[in-house]
C-alpha positions, 0 to 999 in steps of 0.5 A: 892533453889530459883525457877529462879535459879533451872530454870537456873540450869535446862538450863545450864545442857539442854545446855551441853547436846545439847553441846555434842549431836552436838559436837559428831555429827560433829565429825561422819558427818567429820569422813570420809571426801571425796573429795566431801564435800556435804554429811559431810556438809549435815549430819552436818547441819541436825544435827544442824537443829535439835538440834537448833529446839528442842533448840527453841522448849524446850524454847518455852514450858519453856515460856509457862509454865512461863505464864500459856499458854497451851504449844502446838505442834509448835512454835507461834508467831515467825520463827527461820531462818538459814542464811548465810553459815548456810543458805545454807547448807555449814558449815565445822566443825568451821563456824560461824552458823547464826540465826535469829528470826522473829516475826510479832510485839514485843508484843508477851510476850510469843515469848520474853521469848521463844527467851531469854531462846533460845539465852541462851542455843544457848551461852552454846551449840553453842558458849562453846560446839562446840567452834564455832562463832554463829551471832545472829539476831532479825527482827520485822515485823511491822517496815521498815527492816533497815539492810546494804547491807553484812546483805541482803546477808546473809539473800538472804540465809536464810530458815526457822528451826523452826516456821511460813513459812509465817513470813519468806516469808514476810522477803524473800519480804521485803529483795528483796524489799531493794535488789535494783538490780545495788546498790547491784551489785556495793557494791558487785563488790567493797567488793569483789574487796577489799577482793580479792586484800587483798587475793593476788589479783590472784588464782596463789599465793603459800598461798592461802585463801579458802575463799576470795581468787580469785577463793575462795568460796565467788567468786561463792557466790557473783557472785550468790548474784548478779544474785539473785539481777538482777533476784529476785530468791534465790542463791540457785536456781541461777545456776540452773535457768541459766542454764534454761535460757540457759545463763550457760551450764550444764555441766559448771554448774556441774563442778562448783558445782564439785569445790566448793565441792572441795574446801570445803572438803579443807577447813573443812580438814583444820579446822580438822587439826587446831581444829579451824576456819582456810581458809589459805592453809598455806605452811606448810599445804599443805602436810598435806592435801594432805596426807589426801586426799590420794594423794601420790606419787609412793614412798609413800610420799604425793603427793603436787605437785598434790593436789595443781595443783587440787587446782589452776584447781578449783580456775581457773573454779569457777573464770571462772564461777562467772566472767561470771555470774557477765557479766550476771548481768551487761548486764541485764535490771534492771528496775530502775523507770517508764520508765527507766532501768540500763544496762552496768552501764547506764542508758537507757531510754524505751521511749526516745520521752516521755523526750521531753515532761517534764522537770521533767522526764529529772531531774528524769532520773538525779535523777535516774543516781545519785540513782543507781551511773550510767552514762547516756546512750549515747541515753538517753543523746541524748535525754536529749540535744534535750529536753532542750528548753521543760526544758527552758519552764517548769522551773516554774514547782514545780515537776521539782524544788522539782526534782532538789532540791533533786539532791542537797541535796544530796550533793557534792555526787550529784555534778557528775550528775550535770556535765551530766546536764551541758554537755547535756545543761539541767542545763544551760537551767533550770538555765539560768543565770549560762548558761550566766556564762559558756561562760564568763571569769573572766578577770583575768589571775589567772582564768584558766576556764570560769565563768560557768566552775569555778562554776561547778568545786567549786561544784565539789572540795566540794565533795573532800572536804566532802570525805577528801582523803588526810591528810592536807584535813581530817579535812574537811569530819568532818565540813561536818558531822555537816551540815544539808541542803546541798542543801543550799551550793551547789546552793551558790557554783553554782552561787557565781560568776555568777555575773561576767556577769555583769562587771559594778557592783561588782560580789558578789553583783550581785551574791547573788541577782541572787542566792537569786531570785533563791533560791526563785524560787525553793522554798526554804524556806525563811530562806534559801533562806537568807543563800544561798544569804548570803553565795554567798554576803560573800564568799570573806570574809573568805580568804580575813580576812586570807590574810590580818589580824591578825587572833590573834586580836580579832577585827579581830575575832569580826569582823568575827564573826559579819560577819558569825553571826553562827557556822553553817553559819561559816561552810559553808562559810569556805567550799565554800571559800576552794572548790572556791579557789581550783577550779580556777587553778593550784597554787592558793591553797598553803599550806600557803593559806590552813593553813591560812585559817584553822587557821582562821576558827578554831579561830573564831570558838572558838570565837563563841563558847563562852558565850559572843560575846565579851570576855577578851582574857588575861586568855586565853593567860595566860593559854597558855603560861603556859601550853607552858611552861610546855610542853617545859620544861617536854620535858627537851631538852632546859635550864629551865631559857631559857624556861621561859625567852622566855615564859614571855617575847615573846608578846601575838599573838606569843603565839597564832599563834606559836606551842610549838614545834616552840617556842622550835626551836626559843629558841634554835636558841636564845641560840645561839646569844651568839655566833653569831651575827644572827642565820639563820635556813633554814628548808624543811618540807618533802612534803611541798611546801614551805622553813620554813626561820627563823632568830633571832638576836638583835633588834638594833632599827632601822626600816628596818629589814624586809626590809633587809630580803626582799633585800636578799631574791629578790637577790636571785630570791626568794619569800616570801609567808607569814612572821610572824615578833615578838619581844622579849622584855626584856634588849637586845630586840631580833627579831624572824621572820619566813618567808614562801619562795619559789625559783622558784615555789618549795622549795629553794634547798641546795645551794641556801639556802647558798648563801641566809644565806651568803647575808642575814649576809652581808646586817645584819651584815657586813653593806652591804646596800641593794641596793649595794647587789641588784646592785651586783646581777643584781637586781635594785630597782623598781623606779615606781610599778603598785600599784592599792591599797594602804590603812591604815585601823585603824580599822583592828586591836588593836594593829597595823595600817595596810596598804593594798597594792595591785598591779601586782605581779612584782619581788621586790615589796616586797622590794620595799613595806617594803624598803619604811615603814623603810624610813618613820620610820615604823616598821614592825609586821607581814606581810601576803603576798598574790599572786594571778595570777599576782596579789599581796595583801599583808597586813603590820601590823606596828607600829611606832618608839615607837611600837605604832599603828598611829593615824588617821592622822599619818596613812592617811599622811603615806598613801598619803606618801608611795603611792608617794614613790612607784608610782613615784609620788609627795611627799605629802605636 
């Protein structure tokens, strides 16, 4: 037999023995459990101490005999340290047992192979002989301790079993040193909020859980964790030192103690009973411990009633009692920085004066409020208003930039001391330029803040953004997890639109010069200093190519892509426009505008993605509307000819644009124009904003479909807010346009929708003209529109000309815009309906009789043409 393989025999049979020694020793520690717990835990832990001692012990001489070192009395090298509720001396009979191994550097070979032997033994013995859970933790010295907030906790407990005391007094300093007294406070007020409220919430409930209910173990525990943060001593001494202080009286103290032991003789009577880790007092339990506990009635019989009403008193006090060691703790003065300290949450100054002379120490205060997740103090806030003209004089100073500059990279998690610089005047002193803006309207009846409140508010949506807490946003926290440099989206956030203090020139010009000079001034490096410039000058792009493109051209991708030059520019820019659009007012950030958007932005992501700037889309296409296909047709819902038929034939950007899932319903919609004429599907996504309109007949060849639609839809007060119109070529062409309409602000309710199905055939089928309809209804045709723009744009697109039409949002425009394309004989591809306030921007991609784009000339006739038609004017020659 091989030396390592009588060396792993040896170990195995060391580890069983160790196995059974504590399995027999928690046995007789248990055997006769009181209602105070502390000797059986006491007599337990000491067993385990001793066995895991002579454990590391045993590992320690089998290294030293392996390197040919002399084998020594102690441990060298390294300190085995108890944690947790090992740590403590509180075990019942299947805790998990928490160990840890400090060693001051990793190059100790001896101390290495010790652990390994250890760790081990510690798996057969621990894990397989007492069928408990075992944590098991590794600490160099000579690096920064990198653990979270639930492993100091832990570690607050720990005392050492073996090995050098001086290790683990450097651990015990490095641990205090992470253990930032109002961070911890608050990560321990939240966890243990969170665990409560999953526990019942309250002490009264009828299954309580030892443990993590209120009033359970761990409320006394946190509550002593916190106090260890605020008063730098181990939980272990806590109360005791409160009670010194005079803060928690004695016999309070006594009683706590009294009902914790309570608690835990409950708990390991538990276990006992389960042969397992188990911390619910089940109903089904609550006889049995009773019974075990002696409790009975006259009669005999186990008296519940009793023990559990002993239960719900200890529950009660030790709720009590950590409830006022966490007051405690938040009234104390944790001293945070030079000169400032947390108390109640805030933050508070020890020398309000000393603010009026710097304005770095104003912006360490708002670093310090942003560190530790505090408000400002209301004397401290006092203090920053009176030092503002201090920070107006002192903005060349580079400590007050590199200060400032740190509030913003931390992100949109920043952006809430932002607004405490706002409201004491330190930000519109220290940025003059946005404090211009603060006081300035936009001008538009869309915009419901002030320029300046605008700005703030888009910084303030950014961190809704980043954190994604509703679904249809989820997708954003993961654009942001691939961004570095935040600061460089929140200062383009802050000034986008601080150009609109100057009326005479075009805001975002004039916005990316002013965010260029101070992006500049704070020392941002030059590189970034062109990306904040550059995102401010572009921040209209993105929902601009949404609302008015074809986001399935690729000239509209190409285009974009040149625009944004990078996926990482991208990102940004498609941040900013969601966060500007949802900080101007309610109802400007609609579901259509977010899918717009976001299909925008995930197209020109793929588009930048690609090898080549310019790419051949034909096998993409081919390639999707195979697999299309194919999922329709292993779906098996729909007549496989169907399927097909409609796959082939349907043009290229309805593939692109449209989910399988819709081309489905579209096919099944088709199937019927056997039998009627138009096939109408009004369909109310629950939670959307909007009514899906879709209708499908045969194409007769004749502009002025769309046209129709619109008259039926004005008829009825209805409102169109986005609309894809396609044509399925073939024998009998057949149109399929699906529109996004809303009836007064919501979705259109069932009888509406009837009394559209019913006007839409009448003007379809039943050779009503539109205008007869409009009459009926009370619905005049616009003779005269407030256009303000009206443009052909042939370089929009390769397959269309598209005409741009803004002007004041009036009911019936819509009609009136595409009732005047089916008089010049245009026909309608797709049209992207925007409204803004009481603005509308829409975009009516359009071919002529022949399905073909217009030329140059075509397009600047038809301009001049339809601006005369809808603004009263005279005819063009």
């Amino acid at each position: 037999m091989a030396i390592n393989e009588r060396a792993v025999l040896a170990r195995q049979e060391y580890a069983a023995v160790v196995g059974r020694r504590l399995a027999a020793a928690r046995d007789a520690a248990f055997a006769d459990l009181r209602d105070d717990c502390r000797p059986a835990m006491e007599a337990y832990v000491s067993a385990v101490d001793s066995a895991l001692n002579r454990i590391f012990r045993w590992a320690h001489g089998r290294a030293s005999e392996e390197l040919g070192l002399p084998v020594g009395e102690g441990l060298s090298g390294l300190a085995v340290v108890a944690a947790g509720g090992y740590g403590r001396h509180s075990l019942a009979p299947y805790s998990d047992i928490d160990v840890a191994v400090v060693v001051p550097h990793e190059e100790d070979a001896r101390a290495q192979a010790a652990i390994s032997h250890a760790w081990h033994i510690l798996n057969d013995a621990v894990h397989r002989g007492l069928g408990v859970e075992y944590g098991y933790a590794y600490y160099r010295l000579d690096e920064p301790l990198d653990v979270d907030e639930r492993t100091l906790s832990a570690l607050l407990d720990s005392r050492l079993l073996a090995g050098s005391p001086e290790l683990l007094a450097r651990l015990d300093r490095e641990v205090f040193r992470l253990l930032e007294g109002p961070l911890f406070l608050q990560w321990n007020a939240e966890t243990r909020r969170m665990a409560r409220e999953k526990a019942g919430g309250v002490v009264h409930v009828q299954e309580p859980d030892l443990k993590q209910s209120p009033g359970g173990l761990r409320d006394l525990q946190c509550a002593l964790w916190s106090a260890s943060s605020v008063w730098r001593r181990k939980p272990a001494a806590m109360l005791a030192y409160l009670v010194e202080l005079d803060e928690i009286p004695a016999e309070v103290a006594r009683s706590a103690q009294e009902a914790q032991d309570f608690l835990w003789a409950v708990r390991s009577r538990l276990h006992l009973l389960a042969g397992r880790k188990r911390d619910v007092l089940s109903l089904d339990a609550h006889e049995e411990v009773a019974k075990a506990f002696g409790m009975r009635e006259g009669s005999g019989a186990p008296d519940t009633p009793a023990f559990m009403a002993r239960y719900y008193a200890s529950a009660e006090l030790l709720e009590q009692v950590s409830r006022q060691i966490l007051g405690l703790c938040e009234s104390a003065r944790i001293g945070v920085g030079d000169g400032y300290y947390v108390c109640e949450r805030a933050l508070h100054t020890r020398n309000a004066p000393r603010m009026s002379t710097s304005a770095a120490i104003v912006w360490h205060g708002l670093e310090l409020a942003l560190k530790y997740n505090v408000e400002l103090s209301r004397p401290l806030a006092r203090s920053m208003e009176a030092a503002t003209e201090t920070v107006r004089a002192q903005r060349d100073d580079p400590a007050a930039a590199r200060l400032f500059l740190n509030i913003l990279r931390r992100g949109p998690q920043g952006v809430r001391v932002l607004r405490a610089a706002q409201e004491t005047g330190v930000l519109q002193a220290y940025l003059p330029e946005f404090g211009l803006a603060m006081r300035v309207t936009p001008g538009e009846q869309l915009h419901q803040y002030t320029v300046g409140e605008h700005l703030l508010r888009t910084a303030e949506r950014l961190r809704v953004l980043e954190e994604g807490p509703v679904p249809e946003l989820g997708h954003h926290s993961e654009v942001y997890a691939e961004l570095d440099r935040p600061e460089v989206l929140l200062l383009a956030a802050l000034l986008h639109d601080v150009g609109r203090i100057d009326p005479t020139r075009d805001h975002s010009e004039v916005s990316a010069e002013t965010a260029e000079r101070v992006a500049r001034h704070l020392g941002l490096p030059e590189a970034e200093v062109g990306t904040v410039a550059l995102l401010v000058r572009k921040h209209l792009l993105l929902d601009r190519v949404a609302s008015l493109r074809d986001v399935t051209d690729e000239l509209t991708l190409r285009h974009v892509a040149e625009a944004v030059g990078s996926v990482d520019f991208l990102r940004r820019l498609y941040l900013l426009t969601c966060a500007d659009i949802m900080a101007v007012g309610p109802g400007l950030w609609t579901d259509v505008r977010r899918e717009q958007l976001e299909d925008l932005y995930f197209r020109v992501l793929a588009y930048l993605l690609e090898d080549s700037p310019v790419r051949d889309l034909e096998e993409d296409i081919a390639r999707l509307r195979e697999r299309t296909m194919e999922t329709l047709l292993q779906s098996r819902r729909l007549p496989a000819e169907a399927v097909t038929r409609h796959c082939r034939l349907m043009p290229d950007d309805y593939i692109l644009a449209t989910p399988a899932g819709m081309i489905g319903v579209h096919i099944s919609l088709i199937e019927r124009l056997a039998e009627e004429p138009t096939v109408i599907d009004v369909y109310n996504a629950e939670g959307s904003q909007y009514t899906e309109l879709t209708v499908v007949r045969h194409d007769n060849a004749l502009p002025g479909l769309f046209s129709r639609l619109c008259a039926a839809l004005y008829a009825n007060d209805a409102d169109i807010h986005s609309a894809a119109i396609h044509t399925r070529v073939g024998e009998r062409a057949i149109v399929v346009d699906t529109l996004q309409v809303s009836w007064r602000g919501r979705p259109i309710p069932e009888r509406r929708a009837e009394a559209i199905c019913a006007d839409l055939r009448e003007v379809l089928d039943g050779g009503v003209h539109p205008e007869e309809l409009l009459t009926r209804k009370g619905r005049p045709r616009l003779t005269s529109l407030e256009i303000r723009t009206l443009q052909a744009h042939n370089d929009w697109s390769d397959r269309n000309t598209v005409f741009e039409v803004a002007g004041r949002d009036q009911l019936g425009l819509l009609y009136c815009v595409t009732a005047a394309f089916a008089q010049r004989g245009l026909n309608i591809t797709t049209a992207k309906i925007t409204t803004r306030g009481d603005r509308a921007e829409d975009a009516f991609h359009v071919t002529n009789a022949a399905g073909e784009k217009l030329s140059d000339e075509e397009a600047a006739t038809t301009e001049r043409a339809l601006l005369a038609l809808l603004t009263g004017g005279p005819a063009p020659p």
